[in-house]
C-alpha positions as CSV (number, residue, x, y, z in Angstrom):
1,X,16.1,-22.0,1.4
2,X,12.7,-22.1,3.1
3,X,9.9,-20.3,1.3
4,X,6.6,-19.4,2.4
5,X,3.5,-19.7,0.1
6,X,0.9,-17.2,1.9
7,X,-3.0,-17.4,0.6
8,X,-5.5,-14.9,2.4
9,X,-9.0,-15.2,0.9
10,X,-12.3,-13.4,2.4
11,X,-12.9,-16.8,4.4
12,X,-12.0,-20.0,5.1
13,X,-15.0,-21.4,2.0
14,X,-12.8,-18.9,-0.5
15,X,-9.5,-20.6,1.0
16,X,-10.7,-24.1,0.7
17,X,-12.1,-23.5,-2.5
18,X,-8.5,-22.1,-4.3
19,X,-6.2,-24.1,-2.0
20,X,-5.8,-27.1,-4.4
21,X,-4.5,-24.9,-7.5
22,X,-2.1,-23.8,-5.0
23,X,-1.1,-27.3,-4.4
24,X,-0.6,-28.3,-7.5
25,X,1.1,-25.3,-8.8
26,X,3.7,-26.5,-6.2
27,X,3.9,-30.1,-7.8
28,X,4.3,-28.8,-11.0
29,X,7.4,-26.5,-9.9
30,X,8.4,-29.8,-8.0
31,X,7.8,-28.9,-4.4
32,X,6.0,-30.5,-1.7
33,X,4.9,-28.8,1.5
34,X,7.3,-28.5,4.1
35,X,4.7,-27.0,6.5
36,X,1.9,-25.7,6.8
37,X,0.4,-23.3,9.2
38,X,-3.2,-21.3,9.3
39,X,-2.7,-17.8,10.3
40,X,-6.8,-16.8,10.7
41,X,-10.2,-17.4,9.0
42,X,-9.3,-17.6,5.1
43,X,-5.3,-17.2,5.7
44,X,-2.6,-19.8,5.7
45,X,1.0,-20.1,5.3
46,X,2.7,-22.9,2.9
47,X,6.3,-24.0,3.5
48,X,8.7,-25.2,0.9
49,X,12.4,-26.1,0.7
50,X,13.1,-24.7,-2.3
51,X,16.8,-23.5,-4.0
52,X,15.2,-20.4,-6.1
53,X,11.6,-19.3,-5.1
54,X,11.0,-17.7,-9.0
55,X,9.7,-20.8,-10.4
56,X,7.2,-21.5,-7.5
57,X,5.7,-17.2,-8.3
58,X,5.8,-17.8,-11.4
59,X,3.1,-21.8,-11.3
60,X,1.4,-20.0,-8.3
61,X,0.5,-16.7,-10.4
62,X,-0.8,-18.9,-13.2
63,X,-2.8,-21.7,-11.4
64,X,-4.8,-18.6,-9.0
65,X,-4.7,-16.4,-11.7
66,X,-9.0,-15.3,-12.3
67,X,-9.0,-16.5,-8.3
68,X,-10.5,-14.3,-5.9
69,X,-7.2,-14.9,-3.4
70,X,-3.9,-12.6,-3.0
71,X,-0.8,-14.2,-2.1
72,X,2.9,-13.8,-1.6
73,X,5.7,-15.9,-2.2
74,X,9.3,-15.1,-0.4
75,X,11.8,-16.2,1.8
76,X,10.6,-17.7,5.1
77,X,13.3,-15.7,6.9
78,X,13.3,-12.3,7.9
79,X,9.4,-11.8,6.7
80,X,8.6,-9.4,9.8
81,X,9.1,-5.7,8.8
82,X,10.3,-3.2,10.8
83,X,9.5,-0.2,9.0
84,X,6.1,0.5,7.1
85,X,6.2,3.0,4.4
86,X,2.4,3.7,3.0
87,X,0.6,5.9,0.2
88,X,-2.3,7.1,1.8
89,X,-4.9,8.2,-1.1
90,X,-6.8,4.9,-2.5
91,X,-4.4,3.0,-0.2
92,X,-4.7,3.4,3.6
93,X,-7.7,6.1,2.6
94,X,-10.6,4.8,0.1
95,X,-10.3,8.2,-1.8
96,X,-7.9,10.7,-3.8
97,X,-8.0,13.7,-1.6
98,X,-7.6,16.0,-4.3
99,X,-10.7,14.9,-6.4
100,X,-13.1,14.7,-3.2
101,X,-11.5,18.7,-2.4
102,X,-12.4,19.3,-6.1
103,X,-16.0,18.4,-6.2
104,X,-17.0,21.4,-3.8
105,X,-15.3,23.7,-6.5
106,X,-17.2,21.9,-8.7
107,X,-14.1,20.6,-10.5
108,X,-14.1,16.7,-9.8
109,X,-14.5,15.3,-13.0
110,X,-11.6,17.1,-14.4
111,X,-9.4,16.8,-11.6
112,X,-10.2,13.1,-11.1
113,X,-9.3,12.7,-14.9
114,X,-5.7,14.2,-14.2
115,X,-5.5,12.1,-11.4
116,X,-6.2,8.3,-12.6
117,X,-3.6,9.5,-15.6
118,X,-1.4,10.7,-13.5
119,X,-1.4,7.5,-11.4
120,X,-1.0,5.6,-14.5
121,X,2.4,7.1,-15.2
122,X,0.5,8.4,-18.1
123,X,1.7,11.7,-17.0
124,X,4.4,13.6,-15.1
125,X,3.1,13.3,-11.5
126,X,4.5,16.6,-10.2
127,X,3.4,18.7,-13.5
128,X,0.0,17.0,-12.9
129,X,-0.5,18.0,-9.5
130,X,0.8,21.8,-10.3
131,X,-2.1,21.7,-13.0
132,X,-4.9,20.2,-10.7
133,X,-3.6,22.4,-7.9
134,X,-3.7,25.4,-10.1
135,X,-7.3,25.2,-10.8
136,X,-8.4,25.0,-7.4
137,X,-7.5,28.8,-6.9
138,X,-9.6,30.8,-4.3
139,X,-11.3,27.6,-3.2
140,X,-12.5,28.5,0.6
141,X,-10.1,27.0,3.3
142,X,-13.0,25.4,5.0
143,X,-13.7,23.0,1.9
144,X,-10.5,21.4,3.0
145,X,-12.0,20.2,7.1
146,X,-15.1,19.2,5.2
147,X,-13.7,16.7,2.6
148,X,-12.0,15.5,5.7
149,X,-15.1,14.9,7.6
150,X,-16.9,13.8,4.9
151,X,-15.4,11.5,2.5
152,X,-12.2,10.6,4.1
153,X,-12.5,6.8,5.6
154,X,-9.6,4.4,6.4
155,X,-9.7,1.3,4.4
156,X,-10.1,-1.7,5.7
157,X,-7.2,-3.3,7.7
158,X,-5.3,0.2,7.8
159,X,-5.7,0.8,11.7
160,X,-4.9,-2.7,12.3
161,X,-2.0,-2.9,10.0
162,X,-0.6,0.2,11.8
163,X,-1.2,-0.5,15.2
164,X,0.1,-4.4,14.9
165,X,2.9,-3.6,13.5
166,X,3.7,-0.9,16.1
167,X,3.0,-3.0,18.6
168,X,5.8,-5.7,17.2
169,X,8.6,-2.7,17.1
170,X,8.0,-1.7,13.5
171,X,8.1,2.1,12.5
172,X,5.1,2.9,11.0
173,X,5.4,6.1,8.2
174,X,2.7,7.4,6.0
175,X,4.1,9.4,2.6
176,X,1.8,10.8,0.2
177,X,1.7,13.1,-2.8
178,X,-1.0,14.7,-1.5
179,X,-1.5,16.7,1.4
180,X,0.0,17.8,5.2
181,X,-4.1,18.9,6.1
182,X,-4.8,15.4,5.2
183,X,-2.1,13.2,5.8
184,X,-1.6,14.4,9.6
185,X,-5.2,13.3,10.5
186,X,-5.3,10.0,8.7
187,X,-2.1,9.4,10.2
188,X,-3.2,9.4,13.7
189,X,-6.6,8.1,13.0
190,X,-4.6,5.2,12.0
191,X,-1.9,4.7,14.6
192,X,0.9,5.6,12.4
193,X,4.2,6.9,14.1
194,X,5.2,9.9,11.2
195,X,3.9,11.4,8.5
196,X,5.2,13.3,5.4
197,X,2.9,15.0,2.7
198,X,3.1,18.1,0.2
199,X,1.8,21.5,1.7
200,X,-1.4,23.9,0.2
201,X,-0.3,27.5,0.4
202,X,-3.5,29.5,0.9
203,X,-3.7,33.7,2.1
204,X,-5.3,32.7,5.2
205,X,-8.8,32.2,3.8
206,X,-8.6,30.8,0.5
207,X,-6.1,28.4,-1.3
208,X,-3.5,30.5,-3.6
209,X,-3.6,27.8,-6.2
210,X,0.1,26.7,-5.0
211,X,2.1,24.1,-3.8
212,X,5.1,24.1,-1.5
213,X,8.3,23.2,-3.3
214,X,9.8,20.8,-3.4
215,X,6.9,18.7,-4.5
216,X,6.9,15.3,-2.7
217,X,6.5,12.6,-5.7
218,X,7.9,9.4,-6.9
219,X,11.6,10.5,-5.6
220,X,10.7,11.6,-2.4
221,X,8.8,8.8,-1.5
222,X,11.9,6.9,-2.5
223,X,14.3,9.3,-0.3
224,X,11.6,9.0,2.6
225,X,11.6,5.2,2.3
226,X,15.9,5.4,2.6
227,X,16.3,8.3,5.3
228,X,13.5,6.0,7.5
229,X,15.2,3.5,7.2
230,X,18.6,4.5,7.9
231,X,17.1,6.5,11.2
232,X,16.3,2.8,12.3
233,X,20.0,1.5,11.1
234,X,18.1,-1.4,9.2
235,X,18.8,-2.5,5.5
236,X,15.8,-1.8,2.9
237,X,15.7,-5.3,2.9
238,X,13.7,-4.8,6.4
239,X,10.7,-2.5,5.1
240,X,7.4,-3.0,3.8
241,X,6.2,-0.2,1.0
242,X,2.8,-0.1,0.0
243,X,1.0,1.9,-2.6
244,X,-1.4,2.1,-5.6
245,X,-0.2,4.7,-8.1
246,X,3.3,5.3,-10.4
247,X,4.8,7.6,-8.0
248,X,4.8,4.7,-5.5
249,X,7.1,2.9,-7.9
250,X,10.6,3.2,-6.7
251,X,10.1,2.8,-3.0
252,X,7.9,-0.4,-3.8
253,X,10.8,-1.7,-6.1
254,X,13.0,-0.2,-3.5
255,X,11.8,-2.1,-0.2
256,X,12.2,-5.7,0.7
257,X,8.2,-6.6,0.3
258,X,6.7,-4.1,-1.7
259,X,3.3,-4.7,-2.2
260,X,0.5,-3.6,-5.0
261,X,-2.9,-2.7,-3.1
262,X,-5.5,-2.3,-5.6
263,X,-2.8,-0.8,-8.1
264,X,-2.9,0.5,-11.3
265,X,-1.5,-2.2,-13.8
266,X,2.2,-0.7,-13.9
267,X,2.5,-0.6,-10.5
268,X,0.5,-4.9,-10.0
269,X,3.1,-6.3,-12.5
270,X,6.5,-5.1,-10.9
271,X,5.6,-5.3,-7.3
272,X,6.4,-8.5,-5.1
273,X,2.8,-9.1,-4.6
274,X,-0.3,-7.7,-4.6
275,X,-3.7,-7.3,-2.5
276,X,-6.8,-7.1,-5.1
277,X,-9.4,-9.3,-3.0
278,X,-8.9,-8.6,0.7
279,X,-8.1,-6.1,3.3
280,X,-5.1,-4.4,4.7
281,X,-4.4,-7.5,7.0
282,X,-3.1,-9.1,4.4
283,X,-0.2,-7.3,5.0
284,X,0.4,-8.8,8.0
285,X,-0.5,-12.3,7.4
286,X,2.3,-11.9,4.4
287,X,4.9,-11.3,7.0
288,X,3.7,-14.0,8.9
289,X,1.6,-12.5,12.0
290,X,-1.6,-14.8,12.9
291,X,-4.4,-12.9,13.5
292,X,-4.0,-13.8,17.0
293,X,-1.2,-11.1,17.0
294,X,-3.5,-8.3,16.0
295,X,-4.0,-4.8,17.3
296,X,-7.5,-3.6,16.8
């Protein structure tokens, strides 16, 4: 079986500076490189003949472990995705929604405490969003357009994720536990194809305090992941999932790369790989696009 070793540091210094751990993690799981191929400034791709790829993860996490480089090791074959499932809040979005809505009822600190608990898998994630719902009750409507405009920002990468992907055939879907108001205009400031989200239920000027059932969670994101998926006729196998938080669980687990960005620790140590250092690209120099392939 060939399997690919890909490193993306911030540049090509931080790449030369962690490559030979890398190296020598491969002697020590008694590999040499097959080939080897730079995919952009601070990215390259490592090619091994290798039986079982678990022993090669497992030298590779140790040796770069403290190193300011993510990295991925899978099969060679079949890397390119065709379907894209993302979280959106603290993954294609540098915020939680809900906290940032919460500060203009002068709420955040609480809220944001259910939150980071809740993405934790501290707490139930559906209970925790009835409770931090709840206590936004007659918050004006217009609160929700200016926590938009205001503090909602793509991350880094997320438009080019989207957009190169989409460009290569992939499906591109954003589902998040938080919101439709939100989710519909991150998702096409970012180039995404769909979108699916839980909906605020307000009296026409004010939220109620309510939330559509059912609630989207860890399950749905799960059931959005397979129902994508079998839309496109592919196998599981062929998806990316990306996300932060516990509720992003399953259709990381789920997926055939599922990637930690910036996660909570549950979610970093049962993902296939993780992105703690650099941008969203990186999820597109796993699956093997140089970043002569890019959409910007």
């Amino acid at each position: 079986m060939q399997v690919a070793l890909t490193l993306v540091a911030a540049d090509l210094d931080a790449l030369q500076a962690v490559l030979p751990d890398a190296l020598e993690a491969a002697v020590l799981a008694g590999l040499t490189v097959a080939d080897t191929r730079v995919l952009g400034d601070g990215a390259v791709d490592l090619t091994f003949e290798v039986a079982e790829p678990t022993a090669l993860k497992a030298h590779v996490a140790r040796a770069l472990e403290r190193k300011s480089v993510d990295f991925c090791v899978q099969p060679a074959a079949g890397r390119r995705k065709r379907l894209l499932i993302a979280d959106m809040d603290s993954t294609i979005i540098g915020c939680e929604c809900l906290d940032e809505l919460a500060d203009f009822a002068g709420l955040k600190a609480q809220i944001a405490a259910i939150t980071e608990r809740a993405m934790a898998g501290e707490i139930p994630f559906e209970a925790a969003l009835i409770e931090r719902v709840r206590q936004l009750t007659g918050l004006d409507l217009s609160a929700l357009q200016r926590t938009f405009d205001e503090r909602v920002r793509l991350n880094p990468g997320a438009a080019i994720l989207a957009r190169t992907m989409r460009a290569h055939g992939a499906r591109c879907a954003l589902v998040s536990g938080g919101f439709e108001f939100f989710t519909s205009r991150v998702a096409e400031a970012a180039g995404f194809d769909a979108h699916r989200a839980n909906r605020l239920i307000d009296d026409g000027a004010r939220l109620t305090g309510e939330v559509a059932r059912p609630i989207l969670g860890r399950e749905a994101k799960l059931a959005a992941l397979c129902e994508e998926a079998a839309a496109l006729r592919i196998d599981l196998d062929q998806a990316l999932a990306v996300g932060d938080g516990a509720n992003d669980l399953s259709m990381i687990e789920s997926a055939g790369l599922g990637v930690a960005y910036r996660a909570k620790p549950i979610v970093a140590a049962r993902a296939d790989a993780r992105v703690d250092h650099t941008d969203l690209t990186t999820l597109l120099y796993f699956q093997g696009y140089g970043a002569d392939e890019f959409r910007r």
